[in-house]
Backbone as CSV, one residue per row, in Angstrom:
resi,resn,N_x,N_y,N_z,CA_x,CA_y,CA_z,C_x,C_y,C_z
1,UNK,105.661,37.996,87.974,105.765,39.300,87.302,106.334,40.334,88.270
2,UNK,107.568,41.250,87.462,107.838,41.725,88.507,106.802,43.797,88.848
3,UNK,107.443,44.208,89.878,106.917,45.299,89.777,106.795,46.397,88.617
4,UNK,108.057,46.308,87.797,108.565,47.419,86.879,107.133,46.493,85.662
5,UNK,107.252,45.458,85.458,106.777,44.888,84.389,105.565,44.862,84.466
6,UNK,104.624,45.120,85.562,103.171,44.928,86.058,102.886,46.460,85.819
7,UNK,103.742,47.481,86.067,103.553,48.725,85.923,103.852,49.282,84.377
8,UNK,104.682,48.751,83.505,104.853,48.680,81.926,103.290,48.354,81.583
9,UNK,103.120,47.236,81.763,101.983,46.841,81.300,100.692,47.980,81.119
10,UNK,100.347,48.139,82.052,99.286,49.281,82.085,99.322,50.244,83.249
11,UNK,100.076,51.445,82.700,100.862,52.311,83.404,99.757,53.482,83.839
12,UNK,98.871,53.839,83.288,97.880,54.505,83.331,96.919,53.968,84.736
13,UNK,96.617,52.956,84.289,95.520,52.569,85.616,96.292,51.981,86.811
14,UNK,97.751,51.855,86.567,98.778,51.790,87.422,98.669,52.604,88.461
15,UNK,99.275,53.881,87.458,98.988,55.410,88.524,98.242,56.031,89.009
16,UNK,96.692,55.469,88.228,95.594,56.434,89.038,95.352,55.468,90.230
17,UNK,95.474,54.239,90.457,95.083,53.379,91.467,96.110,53.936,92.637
18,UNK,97.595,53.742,92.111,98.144,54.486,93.519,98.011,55.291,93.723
19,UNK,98.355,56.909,93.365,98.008,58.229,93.461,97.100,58.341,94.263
20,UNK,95.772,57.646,94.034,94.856,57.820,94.513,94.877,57.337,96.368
21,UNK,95.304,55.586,96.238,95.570,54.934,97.505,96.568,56.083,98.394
22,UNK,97.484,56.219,97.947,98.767,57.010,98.726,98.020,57.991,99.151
23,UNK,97.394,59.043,98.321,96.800,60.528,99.038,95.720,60.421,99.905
24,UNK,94.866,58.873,99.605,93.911,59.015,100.674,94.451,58.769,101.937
25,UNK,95.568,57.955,102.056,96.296,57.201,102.754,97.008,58.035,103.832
26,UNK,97.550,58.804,103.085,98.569,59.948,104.078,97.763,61.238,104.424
27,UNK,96.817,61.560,103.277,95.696,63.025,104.077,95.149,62.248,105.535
28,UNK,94.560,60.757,105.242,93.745,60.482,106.523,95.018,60.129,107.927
29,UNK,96.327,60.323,107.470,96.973,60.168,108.535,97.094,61.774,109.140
30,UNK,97.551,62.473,108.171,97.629,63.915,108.405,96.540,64.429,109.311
31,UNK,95.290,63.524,109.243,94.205,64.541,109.850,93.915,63.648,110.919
32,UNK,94.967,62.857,111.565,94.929,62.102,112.806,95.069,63.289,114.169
33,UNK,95.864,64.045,113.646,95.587,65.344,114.303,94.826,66.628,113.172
34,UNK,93.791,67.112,113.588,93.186,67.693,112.879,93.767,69.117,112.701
35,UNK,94.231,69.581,113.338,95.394,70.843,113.544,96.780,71.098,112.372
36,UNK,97.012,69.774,112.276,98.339,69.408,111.813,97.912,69.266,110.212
37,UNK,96.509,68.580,110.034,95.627,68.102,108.769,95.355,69.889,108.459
38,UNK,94.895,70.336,109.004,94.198,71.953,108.357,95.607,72.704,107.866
39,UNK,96.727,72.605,108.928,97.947,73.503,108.363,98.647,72.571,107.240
40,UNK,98.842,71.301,106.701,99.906,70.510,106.786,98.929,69.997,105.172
41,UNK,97.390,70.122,104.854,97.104,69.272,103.618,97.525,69.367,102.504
42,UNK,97.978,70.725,102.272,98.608,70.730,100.778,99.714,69.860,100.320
43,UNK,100.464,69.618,101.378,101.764,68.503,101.007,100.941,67.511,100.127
44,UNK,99.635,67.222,99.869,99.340,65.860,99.178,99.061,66.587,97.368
45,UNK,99.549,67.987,97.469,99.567,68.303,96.193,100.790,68.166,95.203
46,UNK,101.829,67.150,96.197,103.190,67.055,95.699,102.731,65.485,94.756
47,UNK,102.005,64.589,95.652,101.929,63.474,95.518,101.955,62.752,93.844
48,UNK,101.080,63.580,92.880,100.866,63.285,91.511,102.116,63.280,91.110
49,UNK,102.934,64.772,90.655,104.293,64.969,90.623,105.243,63.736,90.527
50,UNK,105.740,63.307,92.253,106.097,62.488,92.622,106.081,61.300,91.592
51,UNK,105.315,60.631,91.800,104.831,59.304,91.295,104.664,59.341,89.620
52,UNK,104.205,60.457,89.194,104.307,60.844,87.771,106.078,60.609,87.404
53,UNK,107.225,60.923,87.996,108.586,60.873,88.238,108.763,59.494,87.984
54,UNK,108.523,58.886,89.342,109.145,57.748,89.585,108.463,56.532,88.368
55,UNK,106.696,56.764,87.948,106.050,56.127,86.744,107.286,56.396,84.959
56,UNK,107.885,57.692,84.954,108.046,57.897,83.703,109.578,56.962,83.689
57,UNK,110.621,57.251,84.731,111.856,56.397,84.681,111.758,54.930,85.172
58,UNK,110.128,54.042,85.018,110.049,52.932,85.257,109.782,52.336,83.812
59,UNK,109.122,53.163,82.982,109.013,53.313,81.343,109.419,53.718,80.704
60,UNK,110.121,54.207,81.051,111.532,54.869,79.881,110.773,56.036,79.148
61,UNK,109.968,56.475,79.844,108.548,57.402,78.788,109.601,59.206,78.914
62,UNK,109.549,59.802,78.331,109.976,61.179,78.118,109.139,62.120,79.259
63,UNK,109.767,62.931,79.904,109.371,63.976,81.098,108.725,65.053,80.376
64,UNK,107.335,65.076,81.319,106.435,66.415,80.760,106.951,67.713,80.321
65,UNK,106.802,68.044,78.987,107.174,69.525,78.570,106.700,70.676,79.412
66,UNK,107.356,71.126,79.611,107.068,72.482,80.755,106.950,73.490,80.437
67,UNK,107.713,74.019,79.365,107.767,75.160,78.802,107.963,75.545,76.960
68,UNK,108.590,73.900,76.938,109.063,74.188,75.308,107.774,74.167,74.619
69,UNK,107.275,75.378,73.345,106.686,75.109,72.430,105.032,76.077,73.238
70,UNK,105.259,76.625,74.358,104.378,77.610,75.069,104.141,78.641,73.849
71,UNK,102.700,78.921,73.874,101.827,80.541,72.866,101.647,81.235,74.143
72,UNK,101.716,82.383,73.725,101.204,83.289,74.308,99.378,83.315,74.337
73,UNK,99.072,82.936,73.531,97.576,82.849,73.384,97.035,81.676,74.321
74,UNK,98.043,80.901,74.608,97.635,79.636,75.677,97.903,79.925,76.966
75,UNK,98.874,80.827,77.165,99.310,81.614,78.499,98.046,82.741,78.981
76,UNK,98.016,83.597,77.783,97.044,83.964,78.024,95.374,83.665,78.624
77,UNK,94.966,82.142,78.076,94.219,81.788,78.309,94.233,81.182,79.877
78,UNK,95.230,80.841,79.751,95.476,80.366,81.032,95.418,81.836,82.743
79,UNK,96.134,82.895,82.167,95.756,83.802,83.364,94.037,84.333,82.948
80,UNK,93.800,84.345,82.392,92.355,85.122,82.227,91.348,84.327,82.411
81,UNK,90.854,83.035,82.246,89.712,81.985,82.395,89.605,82.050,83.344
82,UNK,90.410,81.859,84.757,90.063,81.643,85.977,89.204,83.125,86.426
83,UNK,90.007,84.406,85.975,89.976,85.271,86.383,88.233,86.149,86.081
84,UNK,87.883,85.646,84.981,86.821,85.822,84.283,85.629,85.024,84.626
85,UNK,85.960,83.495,84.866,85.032,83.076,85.751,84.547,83.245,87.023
86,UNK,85.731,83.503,87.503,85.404,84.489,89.134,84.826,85.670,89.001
87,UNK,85.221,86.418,87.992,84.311,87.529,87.874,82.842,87.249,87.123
88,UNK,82.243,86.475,86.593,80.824,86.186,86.049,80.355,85.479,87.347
89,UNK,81.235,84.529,88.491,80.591,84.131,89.516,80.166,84.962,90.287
90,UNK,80.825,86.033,90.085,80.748,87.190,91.729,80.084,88.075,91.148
91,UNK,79.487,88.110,89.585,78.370,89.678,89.379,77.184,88.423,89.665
92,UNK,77.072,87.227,89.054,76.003,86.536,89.362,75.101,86.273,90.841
93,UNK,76.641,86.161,91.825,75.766,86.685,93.024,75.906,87.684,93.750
94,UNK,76.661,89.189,92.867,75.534,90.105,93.681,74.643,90.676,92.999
95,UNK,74.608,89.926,91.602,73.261,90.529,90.739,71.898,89.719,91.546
96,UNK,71.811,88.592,92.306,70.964,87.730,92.628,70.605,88.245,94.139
97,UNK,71.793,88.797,94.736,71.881,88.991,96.394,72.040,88.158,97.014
98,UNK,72.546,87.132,96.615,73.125,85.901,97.084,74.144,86.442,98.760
99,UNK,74.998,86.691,97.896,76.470,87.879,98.899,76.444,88.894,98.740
100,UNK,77.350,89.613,99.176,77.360,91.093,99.461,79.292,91.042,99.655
101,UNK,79.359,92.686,99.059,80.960,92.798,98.788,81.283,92.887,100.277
102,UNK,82.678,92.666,100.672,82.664,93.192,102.263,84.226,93.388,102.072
103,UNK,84.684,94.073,102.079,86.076,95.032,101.481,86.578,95.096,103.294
104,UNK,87.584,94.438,103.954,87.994,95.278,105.416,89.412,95.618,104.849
105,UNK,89.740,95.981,103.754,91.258,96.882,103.502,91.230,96.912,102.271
106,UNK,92.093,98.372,101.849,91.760,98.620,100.682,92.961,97.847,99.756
107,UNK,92.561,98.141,98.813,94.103,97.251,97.379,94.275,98.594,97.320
108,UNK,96.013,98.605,97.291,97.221,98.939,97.794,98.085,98.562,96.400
109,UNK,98.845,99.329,96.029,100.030,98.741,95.186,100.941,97.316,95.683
110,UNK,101.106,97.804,96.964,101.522,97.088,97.987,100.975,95.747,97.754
111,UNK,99.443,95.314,97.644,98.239,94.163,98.022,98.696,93.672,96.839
112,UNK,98.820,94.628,95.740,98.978,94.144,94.337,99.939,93.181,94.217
113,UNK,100.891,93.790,94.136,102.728,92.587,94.675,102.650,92.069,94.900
114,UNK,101.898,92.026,96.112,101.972,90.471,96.984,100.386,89.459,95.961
115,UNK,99.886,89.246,95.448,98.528,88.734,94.903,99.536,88.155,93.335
116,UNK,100.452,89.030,93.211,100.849,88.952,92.091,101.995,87.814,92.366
117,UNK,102.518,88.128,93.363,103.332,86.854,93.904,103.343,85.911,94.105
118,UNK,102.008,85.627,94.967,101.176,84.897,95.392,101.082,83.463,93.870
119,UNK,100.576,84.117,92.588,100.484,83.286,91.938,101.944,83.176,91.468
120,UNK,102.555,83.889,91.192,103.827,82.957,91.033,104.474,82.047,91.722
121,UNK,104.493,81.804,93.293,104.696,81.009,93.926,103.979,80.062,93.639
122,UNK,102.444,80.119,93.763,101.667,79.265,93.480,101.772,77.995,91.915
123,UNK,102.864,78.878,91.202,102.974,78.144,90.081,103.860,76.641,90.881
124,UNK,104.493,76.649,91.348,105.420,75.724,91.768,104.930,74.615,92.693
125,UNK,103.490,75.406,93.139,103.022,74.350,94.319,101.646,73.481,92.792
126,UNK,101.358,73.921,91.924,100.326,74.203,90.789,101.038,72.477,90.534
127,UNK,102.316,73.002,89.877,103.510,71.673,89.584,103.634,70.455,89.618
128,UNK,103.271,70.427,91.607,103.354,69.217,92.022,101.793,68.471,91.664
129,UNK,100.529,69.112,91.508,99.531,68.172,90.418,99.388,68.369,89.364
130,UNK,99.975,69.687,88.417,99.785,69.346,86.953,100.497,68.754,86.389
131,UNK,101.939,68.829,86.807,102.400,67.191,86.684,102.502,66.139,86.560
132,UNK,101.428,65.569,87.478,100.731,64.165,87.270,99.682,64.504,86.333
133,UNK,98.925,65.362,86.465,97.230,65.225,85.717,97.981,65.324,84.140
134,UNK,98.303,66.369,84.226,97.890,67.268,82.584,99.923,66.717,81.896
135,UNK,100.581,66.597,82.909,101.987,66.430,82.222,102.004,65.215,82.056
136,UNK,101.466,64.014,82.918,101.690,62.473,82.805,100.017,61.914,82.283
137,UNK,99.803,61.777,83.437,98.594,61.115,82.826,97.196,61.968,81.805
138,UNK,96.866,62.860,81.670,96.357,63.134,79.872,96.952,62.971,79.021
139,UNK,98.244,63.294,78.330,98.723,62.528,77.169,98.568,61.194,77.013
140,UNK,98.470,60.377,78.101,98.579,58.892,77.734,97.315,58.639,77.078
141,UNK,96.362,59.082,78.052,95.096,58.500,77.408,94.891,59.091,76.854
142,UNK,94.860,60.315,75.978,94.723,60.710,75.082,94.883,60.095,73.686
143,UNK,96.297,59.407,73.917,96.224,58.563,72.661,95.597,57.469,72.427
144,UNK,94.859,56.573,73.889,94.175,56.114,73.651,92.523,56.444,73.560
145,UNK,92.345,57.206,74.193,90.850,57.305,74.474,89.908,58.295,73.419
146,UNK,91.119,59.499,72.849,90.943,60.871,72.381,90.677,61.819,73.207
147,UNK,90.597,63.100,73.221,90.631,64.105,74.156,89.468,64.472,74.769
148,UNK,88.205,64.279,74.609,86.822,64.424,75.473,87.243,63.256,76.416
149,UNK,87.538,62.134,75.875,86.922,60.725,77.043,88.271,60.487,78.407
150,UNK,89.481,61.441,77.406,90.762,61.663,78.054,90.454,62.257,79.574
151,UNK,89.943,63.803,78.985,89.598,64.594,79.853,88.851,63.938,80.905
152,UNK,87.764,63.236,80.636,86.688,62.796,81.287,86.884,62.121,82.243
153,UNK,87.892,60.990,82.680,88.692,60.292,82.991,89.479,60.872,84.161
154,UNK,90.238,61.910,83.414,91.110,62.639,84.221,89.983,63.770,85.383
155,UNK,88.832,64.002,85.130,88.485,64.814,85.982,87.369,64.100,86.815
156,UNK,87.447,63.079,86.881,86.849,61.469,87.825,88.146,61.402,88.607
157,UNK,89.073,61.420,87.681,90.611,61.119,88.943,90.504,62.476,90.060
158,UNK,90.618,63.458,89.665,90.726,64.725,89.961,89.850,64.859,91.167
159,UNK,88.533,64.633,90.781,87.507,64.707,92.218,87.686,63.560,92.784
160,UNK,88.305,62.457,92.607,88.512,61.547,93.548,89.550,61.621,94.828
161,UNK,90.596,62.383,94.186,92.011,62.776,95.215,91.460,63.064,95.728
162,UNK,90.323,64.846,95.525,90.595,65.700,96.640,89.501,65.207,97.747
163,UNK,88.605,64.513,97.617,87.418,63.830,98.509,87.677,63.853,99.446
164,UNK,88.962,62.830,100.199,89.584,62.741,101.586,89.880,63.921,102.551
165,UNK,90.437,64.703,101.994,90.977,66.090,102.173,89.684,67.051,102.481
166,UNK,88.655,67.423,101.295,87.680,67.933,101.694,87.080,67.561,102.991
167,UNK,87.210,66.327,102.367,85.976,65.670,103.807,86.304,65.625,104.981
168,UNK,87.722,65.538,105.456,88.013,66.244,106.736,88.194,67.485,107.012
169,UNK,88.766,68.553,106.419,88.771,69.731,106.419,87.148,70.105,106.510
170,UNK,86.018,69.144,106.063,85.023,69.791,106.474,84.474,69.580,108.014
171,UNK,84.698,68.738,108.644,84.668,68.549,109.845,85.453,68.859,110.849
172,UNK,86.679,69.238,110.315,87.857,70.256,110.886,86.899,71.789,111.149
173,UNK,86.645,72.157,110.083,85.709,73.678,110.064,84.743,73.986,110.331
174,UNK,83.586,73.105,109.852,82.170,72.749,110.295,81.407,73.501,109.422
175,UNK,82.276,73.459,108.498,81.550,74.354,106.571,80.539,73.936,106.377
176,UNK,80.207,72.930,106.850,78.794,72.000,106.472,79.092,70.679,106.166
177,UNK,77.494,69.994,105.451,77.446,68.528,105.804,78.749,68.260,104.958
178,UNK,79.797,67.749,105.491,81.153,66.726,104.830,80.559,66.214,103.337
179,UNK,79.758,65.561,103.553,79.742,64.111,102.104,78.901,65.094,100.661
180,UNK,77.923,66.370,101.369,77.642,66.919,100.386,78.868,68.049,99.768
181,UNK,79.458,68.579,100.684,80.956,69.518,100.355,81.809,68.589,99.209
182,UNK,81.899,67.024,99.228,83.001,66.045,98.595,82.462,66.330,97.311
183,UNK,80.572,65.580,97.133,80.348,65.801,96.030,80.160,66.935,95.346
184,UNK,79.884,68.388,95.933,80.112,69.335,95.140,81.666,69.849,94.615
185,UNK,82.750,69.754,95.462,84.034,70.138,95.295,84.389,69.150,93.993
186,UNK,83.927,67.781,94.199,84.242,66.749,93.221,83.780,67.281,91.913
187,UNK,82.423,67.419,92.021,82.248,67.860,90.292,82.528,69.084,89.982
188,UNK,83.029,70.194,90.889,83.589,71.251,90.563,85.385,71.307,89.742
189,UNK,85.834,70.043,90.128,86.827,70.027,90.256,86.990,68.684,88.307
190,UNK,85.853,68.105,88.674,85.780,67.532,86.955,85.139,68.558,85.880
191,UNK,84.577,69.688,86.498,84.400,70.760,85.152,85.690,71.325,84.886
192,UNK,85.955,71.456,86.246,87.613,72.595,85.777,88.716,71.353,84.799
193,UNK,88.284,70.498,85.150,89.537,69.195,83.922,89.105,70.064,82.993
194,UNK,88.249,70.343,82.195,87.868,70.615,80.410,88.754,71.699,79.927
195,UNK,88.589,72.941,80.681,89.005,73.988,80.554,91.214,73.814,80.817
196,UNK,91.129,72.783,81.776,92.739,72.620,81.950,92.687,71.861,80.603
197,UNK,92.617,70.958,80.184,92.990,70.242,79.513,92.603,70.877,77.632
198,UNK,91.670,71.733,77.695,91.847,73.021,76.511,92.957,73.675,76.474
199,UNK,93.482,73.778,77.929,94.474,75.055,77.789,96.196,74.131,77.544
200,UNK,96.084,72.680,77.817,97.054,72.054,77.807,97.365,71.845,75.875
201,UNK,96.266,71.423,75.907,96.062,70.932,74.431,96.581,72.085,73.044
202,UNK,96.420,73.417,74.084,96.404,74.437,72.519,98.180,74.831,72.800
203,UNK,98.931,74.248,73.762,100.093,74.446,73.297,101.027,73.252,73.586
204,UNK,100.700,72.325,74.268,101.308,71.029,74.762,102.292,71.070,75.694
205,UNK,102.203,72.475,76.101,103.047,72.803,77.441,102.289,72.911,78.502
206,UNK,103.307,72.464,79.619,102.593,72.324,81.372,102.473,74.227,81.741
207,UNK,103.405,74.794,81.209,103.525,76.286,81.694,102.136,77.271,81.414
208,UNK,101.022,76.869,81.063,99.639,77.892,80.613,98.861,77.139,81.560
209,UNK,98.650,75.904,81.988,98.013,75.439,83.101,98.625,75.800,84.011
210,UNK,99.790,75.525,84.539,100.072,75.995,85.957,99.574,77.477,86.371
211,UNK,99.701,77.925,85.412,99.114,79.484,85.578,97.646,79.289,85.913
212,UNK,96.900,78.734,84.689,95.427,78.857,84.566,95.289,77.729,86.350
213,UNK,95.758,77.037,86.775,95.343,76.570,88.596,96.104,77.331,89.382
214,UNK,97.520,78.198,89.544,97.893,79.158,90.266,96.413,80.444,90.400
215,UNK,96.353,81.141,89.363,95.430,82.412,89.053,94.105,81.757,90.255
216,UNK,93.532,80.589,89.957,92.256,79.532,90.213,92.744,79.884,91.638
217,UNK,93.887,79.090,92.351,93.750,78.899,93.513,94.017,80.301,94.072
218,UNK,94.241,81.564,93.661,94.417,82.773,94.456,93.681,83.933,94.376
219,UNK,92.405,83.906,93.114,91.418,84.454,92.853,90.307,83.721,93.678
220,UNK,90.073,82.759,93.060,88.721,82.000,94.080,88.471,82.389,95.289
221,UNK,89.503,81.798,96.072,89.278,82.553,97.561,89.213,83.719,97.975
222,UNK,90.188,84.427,97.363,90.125,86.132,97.630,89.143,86.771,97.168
223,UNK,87.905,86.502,96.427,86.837,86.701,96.113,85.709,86.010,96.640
224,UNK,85.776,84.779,96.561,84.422,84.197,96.950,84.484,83.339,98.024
225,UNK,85.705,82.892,98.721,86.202,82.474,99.971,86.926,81.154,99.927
226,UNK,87.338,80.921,100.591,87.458,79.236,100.719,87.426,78.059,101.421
227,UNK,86.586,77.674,100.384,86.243,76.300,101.240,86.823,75.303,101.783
228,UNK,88.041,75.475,101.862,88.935,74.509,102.923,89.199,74.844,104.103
229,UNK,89.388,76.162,104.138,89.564,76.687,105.643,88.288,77.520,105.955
230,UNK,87.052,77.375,105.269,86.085,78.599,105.836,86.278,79.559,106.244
231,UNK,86.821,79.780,105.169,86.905,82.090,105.670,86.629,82.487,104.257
232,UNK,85.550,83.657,104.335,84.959,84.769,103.456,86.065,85.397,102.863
233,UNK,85.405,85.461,101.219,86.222,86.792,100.605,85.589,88.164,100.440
234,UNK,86.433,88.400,99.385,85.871,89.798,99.312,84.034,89.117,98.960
235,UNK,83.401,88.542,99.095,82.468,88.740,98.794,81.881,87.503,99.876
236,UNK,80.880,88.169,100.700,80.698,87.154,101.816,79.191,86.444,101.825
237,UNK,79.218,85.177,102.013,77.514,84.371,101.780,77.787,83.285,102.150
238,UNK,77.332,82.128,101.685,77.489,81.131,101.916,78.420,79.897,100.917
239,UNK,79.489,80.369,101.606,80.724,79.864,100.653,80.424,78.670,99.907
240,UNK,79.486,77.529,100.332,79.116,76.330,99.403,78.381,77.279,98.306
241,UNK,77.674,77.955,98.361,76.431,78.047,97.487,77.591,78.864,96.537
242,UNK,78.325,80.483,96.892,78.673,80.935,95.931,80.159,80.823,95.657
243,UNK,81.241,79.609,96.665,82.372,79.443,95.526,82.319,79.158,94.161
244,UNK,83.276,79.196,93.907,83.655,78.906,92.060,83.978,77.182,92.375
245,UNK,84.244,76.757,93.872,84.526,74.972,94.155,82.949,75.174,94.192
246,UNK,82.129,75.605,94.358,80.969,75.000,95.105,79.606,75.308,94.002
247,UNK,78.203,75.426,94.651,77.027,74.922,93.656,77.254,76.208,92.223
248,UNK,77.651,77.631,93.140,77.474,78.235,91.520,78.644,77.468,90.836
249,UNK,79.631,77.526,91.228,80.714,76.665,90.413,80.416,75.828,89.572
250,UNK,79.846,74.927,90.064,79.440,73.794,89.567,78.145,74.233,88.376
251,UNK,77.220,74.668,88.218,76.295,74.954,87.584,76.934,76.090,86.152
252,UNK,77.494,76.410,86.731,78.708,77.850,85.866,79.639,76.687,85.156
253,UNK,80.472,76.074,85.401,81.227,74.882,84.525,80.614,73.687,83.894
254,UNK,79.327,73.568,84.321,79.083,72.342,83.476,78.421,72.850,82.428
255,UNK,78.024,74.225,82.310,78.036,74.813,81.241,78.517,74.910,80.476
256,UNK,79.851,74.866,80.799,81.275,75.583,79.810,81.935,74.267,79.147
257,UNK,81.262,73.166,79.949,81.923,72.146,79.424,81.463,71.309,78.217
258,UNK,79.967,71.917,77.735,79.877,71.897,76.013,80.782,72.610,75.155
259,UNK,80.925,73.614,75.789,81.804,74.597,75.049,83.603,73.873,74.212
260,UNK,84.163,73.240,75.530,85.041,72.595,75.378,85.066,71.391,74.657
261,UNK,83.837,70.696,74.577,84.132,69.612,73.873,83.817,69.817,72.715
262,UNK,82.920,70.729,72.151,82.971,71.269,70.898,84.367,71.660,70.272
263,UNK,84.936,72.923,70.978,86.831,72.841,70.189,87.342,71.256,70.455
264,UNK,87.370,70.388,71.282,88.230,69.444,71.707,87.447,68.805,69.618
265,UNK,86.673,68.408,69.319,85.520,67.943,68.294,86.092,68.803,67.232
266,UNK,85.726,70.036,67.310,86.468,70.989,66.290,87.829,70.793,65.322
267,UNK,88.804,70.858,66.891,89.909,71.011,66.168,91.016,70.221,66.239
268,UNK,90.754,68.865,67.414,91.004,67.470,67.149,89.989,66.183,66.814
269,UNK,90.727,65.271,66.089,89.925,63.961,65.662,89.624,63.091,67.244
270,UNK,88.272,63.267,67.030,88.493,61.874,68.050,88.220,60.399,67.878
271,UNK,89.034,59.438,69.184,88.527,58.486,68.688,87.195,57.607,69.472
272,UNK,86.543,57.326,68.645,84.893,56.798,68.933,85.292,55.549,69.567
């Protein structure tokens, strides 16, 4: 059997098996120097992308819609969820006293531009994994699995990539214990599937997710810090306990993720 035909066959568990091998593969080379691993990890956010590419012209399968057939109501959803959850994370802990605001410069029109930029750039780096997740691999299983067990799937893949990466970057920083940082980032990172894959679903374009993980990756930190490089945001504590990656995160999304499977139930059929 050859390669193209072993990969026809079952193209799905094809790609999550490599995706997965390759990124653990090249983060743990990257962090052979740990210097090079802290500046240099995002390159493994190209990796899905990639291979999502080279998977679709091995199947003759059609390239993820990007933009055609985008709502505004899905765009919308997409800049505001992140933005809204960061804000219910950050009154929750300074309604609790968890953190405390710690402002060292003020917002600036100036700060604005650039934050605002920030996620537009960020759309392009967003690309290289919604690409694979939400442009290649959720539609597939979707048609087989239906859209809860789709999702479900996809956000097991999701906390599996980033494991490697965390887990040295936590010993790069000394954020705390490594293996408990994996499993919280991990299931932080399978609540946020529900909410991507809502926002994919209500228009079948990649362009309202890239937003809804651009907004994610440039709010989170600038508010509640981040946990890859350990540095405080505007709101300073103990970045495991109150990121939006970390325990409130986690306790705050697995909430939300009845929510989602109710519309996913609602307003698609699934299959049992």
């Amino acid at each position: 059997m050859t390669v193209k035909n072993f990969i026809r066959k079952d193209p799905e568990k094809v790609y999550i098996i490599t995706v997965l091998l390759i990124t653990w593969i090249i983060t743990i080379m990257l962090f052979i120097n740990p210097t090079i691993g802290k500046n240099d990890f995002a390159l493994i956010m190209f990796i899905p992308a990639i291979l999502a590419i080279i998977f679709n012209k091995i199947t003759n399968d059609h390239q993820a819609n990007l933009f055609k057939d985008t709502t505004l109501k899905s765009v919308l959803f997409g800049i505001f969820y992140p933005i809204v959850f960061i804000g219910v994370c950050s009154f929750i802990v300074q309604l609790t006293g968890v953190g405390n605001i710690s402002i060292n410069k003020e917002f600036t029109f100036k700060s604005i531009i650039i934050l605002i930029l920030s996620v537009v750039i960020g759309l392009f780096l967003a690309l290289g994994e919604e690409y694979g997740w939400r442009g290649y691999l959720l539609p597939r299983l979707t048609k087989d699995y239906g859209k809860t067990k789709a999702t479900i799937i996809v956000g097991i893949v999701w906390g599996l990539y980033h494991i490697p990466a965390v887990f040295l970057l936590a010993k790069a920083t000394g954020i705390g214990n490594p293996l408990f940082l994996c499993v919280i980032q991990a299931f932080a990172a399978f609540t946020y599937s529900f909410p991507s894959s809502y926002c994919y679903y209500s228009s079948r374009s990649l362009l309202p997710v890239l937003f809804l993980h651009s907004v994610w990756n440039v709010v989170n930190p600038l508010m509640l810090g981040d946990i890859y490089t350990n540095t405080s945001g505007v709101i300073s504590g103990g970045i495991i306990k109150i990121n939006g990656e970390g325990v409130l995160g986690c306790i705050l999304g697995a909430m939300m993720i009845l929510y989602f499977v109710k519309q996913f139930r609602k307003e698609y059929k699934e299959k049992y």
